[in-house]
C-alpha positions in Angstrom: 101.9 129.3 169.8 99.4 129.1 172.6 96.7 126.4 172.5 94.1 129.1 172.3 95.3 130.5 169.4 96.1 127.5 167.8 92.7 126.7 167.4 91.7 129.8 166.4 94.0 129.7 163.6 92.9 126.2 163.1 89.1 127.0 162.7 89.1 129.9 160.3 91.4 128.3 158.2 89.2 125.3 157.7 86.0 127.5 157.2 87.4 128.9 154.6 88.7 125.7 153.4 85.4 124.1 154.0 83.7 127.1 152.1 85.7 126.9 148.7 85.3 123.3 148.9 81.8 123.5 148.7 81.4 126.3 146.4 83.6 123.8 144.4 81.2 121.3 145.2 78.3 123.4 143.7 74.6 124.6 145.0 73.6 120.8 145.3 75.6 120.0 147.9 73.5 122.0 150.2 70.3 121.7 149.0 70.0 118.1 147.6 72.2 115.4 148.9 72.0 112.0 147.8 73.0 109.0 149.4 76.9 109.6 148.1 77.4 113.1 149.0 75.8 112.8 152.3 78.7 110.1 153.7 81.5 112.7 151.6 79.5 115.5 153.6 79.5 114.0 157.2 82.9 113.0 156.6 84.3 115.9 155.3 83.1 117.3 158.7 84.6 114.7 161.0 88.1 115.3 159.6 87.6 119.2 159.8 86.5 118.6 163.6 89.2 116.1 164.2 91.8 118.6 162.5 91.0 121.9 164.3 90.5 120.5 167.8 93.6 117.7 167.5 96.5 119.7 168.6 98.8 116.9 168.5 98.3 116.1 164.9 99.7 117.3 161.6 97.2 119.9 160.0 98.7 119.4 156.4 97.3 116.2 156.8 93.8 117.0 158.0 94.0 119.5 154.5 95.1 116.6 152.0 92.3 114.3 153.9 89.7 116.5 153.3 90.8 117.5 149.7 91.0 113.7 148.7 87.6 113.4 150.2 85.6 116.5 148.2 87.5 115.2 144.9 85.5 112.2 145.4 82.1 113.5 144.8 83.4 115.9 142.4 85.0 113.4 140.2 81.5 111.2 140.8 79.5 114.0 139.8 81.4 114.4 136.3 81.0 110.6 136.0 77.0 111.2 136.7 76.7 113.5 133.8 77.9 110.5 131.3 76.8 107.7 132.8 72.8 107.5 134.0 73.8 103.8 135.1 76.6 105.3 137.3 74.0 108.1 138.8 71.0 106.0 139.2 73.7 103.5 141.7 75.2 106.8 142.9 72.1 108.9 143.4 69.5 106.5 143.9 65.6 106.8 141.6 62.6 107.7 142.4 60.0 104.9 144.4 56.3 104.9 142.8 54.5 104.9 146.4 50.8 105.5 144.2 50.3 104.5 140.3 46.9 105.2 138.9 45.3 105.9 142.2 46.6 102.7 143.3 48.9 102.8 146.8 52.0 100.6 145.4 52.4 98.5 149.2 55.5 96.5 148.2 57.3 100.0 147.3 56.5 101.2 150.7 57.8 98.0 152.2 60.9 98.7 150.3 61.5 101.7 151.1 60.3 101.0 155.1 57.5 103.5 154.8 54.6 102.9 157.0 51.0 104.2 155.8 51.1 106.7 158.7 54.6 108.2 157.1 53.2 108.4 153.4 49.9 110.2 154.9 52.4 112.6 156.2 54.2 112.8 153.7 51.4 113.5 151.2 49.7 116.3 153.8 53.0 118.1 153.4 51.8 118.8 149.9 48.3 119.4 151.1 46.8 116.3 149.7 44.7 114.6 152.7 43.0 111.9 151.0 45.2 109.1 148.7 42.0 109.0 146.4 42.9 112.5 145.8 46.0 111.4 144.0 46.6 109.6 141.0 50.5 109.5 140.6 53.2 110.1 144.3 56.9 109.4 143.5 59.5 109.8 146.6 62.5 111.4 145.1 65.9 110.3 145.6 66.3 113.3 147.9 63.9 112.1 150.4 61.0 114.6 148.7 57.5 113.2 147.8 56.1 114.7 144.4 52.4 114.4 143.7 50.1 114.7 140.9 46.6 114.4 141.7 43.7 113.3 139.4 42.5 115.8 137.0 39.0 116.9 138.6 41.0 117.6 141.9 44.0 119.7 140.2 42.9 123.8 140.6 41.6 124.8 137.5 44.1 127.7 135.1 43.2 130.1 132.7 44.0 127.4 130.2 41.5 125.5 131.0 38.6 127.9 131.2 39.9 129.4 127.5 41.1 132.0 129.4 44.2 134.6 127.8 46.6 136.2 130.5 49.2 138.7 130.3 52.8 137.2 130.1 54.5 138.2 133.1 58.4 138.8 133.5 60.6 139.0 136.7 60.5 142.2 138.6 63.5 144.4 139.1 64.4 145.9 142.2 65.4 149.0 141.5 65.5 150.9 145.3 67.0 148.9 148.2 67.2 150.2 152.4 66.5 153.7 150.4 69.0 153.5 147.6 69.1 153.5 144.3 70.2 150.2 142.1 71.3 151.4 139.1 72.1 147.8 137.3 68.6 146.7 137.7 67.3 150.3 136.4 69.4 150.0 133.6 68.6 146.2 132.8 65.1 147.8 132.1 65.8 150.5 130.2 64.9 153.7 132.8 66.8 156.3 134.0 67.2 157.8 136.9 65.3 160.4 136.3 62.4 158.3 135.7 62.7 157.2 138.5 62.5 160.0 140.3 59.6 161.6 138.4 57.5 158.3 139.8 58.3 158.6 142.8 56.7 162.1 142.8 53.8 160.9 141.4 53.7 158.7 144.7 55.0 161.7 147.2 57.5 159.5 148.8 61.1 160.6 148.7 64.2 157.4 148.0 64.8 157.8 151.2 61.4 156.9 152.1 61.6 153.6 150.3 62.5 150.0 152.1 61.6 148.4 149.0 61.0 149.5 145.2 60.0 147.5 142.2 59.5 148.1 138.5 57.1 145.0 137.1 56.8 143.6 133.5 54.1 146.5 132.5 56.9 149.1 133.7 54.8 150.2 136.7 56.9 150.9 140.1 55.7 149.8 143.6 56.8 150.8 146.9 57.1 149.6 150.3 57.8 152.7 153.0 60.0 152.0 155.9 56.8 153.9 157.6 53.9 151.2 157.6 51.5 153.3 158.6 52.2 155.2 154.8 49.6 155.0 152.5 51.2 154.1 149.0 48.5 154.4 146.2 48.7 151.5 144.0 49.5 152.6 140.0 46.8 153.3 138.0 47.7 154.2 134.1 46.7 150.9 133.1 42.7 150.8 134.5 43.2 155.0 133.3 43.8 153.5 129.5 40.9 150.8 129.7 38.9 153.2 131.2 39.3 155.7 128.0 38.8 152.9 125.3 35.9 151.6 126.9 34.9 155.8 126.9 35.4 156.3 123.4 33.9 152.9 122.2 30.5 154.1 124.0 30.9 157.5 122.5 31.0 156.2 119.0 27.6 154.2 120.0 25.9 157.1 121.0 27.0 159.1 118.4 25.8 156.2 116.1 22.4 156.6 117.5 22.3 160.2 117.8 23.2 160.6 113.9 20.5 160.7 111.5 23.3 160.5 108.5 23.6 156.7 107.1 27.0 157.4 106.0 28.0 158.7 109.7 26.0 155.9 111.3 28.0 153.5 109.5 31.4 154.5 110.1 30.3 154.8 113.9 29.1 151.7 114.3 31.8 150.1 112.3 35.0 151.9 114.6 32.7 151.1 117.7 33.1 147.3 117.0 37.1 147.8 116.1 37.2 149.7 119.1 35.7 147.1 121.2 37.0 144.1 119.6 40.6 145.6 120.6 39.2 146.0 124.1 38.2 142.7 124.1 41.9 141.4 123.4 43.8 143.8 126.0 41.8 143.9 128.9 43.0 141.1 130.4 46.5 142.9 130.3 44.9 146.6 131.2 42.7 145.3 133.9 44.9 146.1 137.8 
């Protein structure tokens, strides 16, 4: 077999290899890495490298090497799961860098972190002032997490007594102008509904780059043509708009009445009415 081809053979073959191996592995392996899995990683690579490119040598054995290798981490990880003293030695824990507002110096020392570094590190997470922060822990995976003080956290519904709609994941249900019919489904629409909303928008599936069906069953568009005009959906202002209607009709009509028994029942629907405004606006308002 010519050399050329040999190491053609020789590189697919280990992708693939390599590509099981670390779906085996699982989604940490490329996203987190700890101290363990990044020596398995780097050397999982030199004997794939050493294998494709070293003509001369036995390929089996570049195979069984790099099997032996991923069954490390993978018999490591299932220890991990058992054993917290095992994954703590395996993994690493987190290093307090700043404890009650307090910069911990002999942490940083420890971990060879200069002030400069941990001021970078902190203005990744938009903090620019330590006296900002009142807890920073760096993460076995190298990541800093902050907490800062409570009067410098950004203020949430909760704490202004605030009530919000619950929100849920949105489906896509048109993709590159076709429809997704798992997605539509997972909802509960048809086809046809679909279709009937996007009249009501004048667009065509074709039309549609993107299409998405939120938690209040409302669909949104985005046109392959930018310069498109999409208007956004609007049954949900049209409904608080008609309670808040009828609720100041039955207060004029309240006023207008001269009959005490009328007046009455006015006045006391007005005040149901409103009080149920009160409660769904926040999920009615756009």
């Amino acid at each position: 077999m010519p050399e050329w081809l040999d190491i053609t053979v020789r590189s697919v073959l280990f992708v693939v290899v390599l590509f099981f191996m670390t779906k085996l592995l699982g989604k940490k392996q490329i996203a987190q890495l700890s101290f363990f899995e990044y020596v398995t990683g780097i050397i999982i690579g030199n004997i794939a490298g050493e294998s494709i490119m070293g003509l001369d040598g036995n390929m089996i054995y570049g195979l069984l090497a790099m099997t032996v290798v991923a069954a490390i981490p993978l018999i490591a990880g299932l220890i991990s799961l058992k054993s917290k003293k095992f994954r703590d030695f395996t993994e690493g824990k987190g290093t307090i860098f700043i404890k009650d507002g307090k910069v911990m110096e002999d942490n940083l020392k420890k971990e060879r972190i200069t002030a400069d570094e941990l001021l970078q590190l902190l203005r990744r997470k938009d903090v620019f002032q330590v006296s900002d922060v009142e807890f920073a822990v760096l993460e076995p995976t190298g990541d800093l997490s902050v907490m800062l003080k409570k009067e410098n956290q950004p203020l949430t519904p909760k704490d202004l007594d605030m009530k919000v709609a619950s929100i849920k994941e949105p489906q896509t249900v048109i993709m590159d102008g076709k429809i997704l019919d798992e997605p539509l489904a997972t909802i509960g629409y048809s086809r046809g509904w679909l279709k009937t909303e996007l009249e009501k928008l004048g667009v065509t599936v074709e039309n549609v780059f993107l299409g998405q069906v939120n938690s209040y069953g409302e669909l949104t568009v985005d046109l392959f043509d930018d310069k498109l005009q999409v208007p956004s959906p609007q049954e949900r202002p049209m409904i608080l708009s008609t309670m808040k209607k009828c609720q100041a009709d039955l207060e004029l009509f309240a006023l207008a009445t001269e009959d005490k028994v009328a007046k009455q029942l006015y006045t006391k629907n007005s005040k149901k009415l409103q009080n149920a405004i009160d409660k769904v606006t926040h999920i009615l308002k756009s």
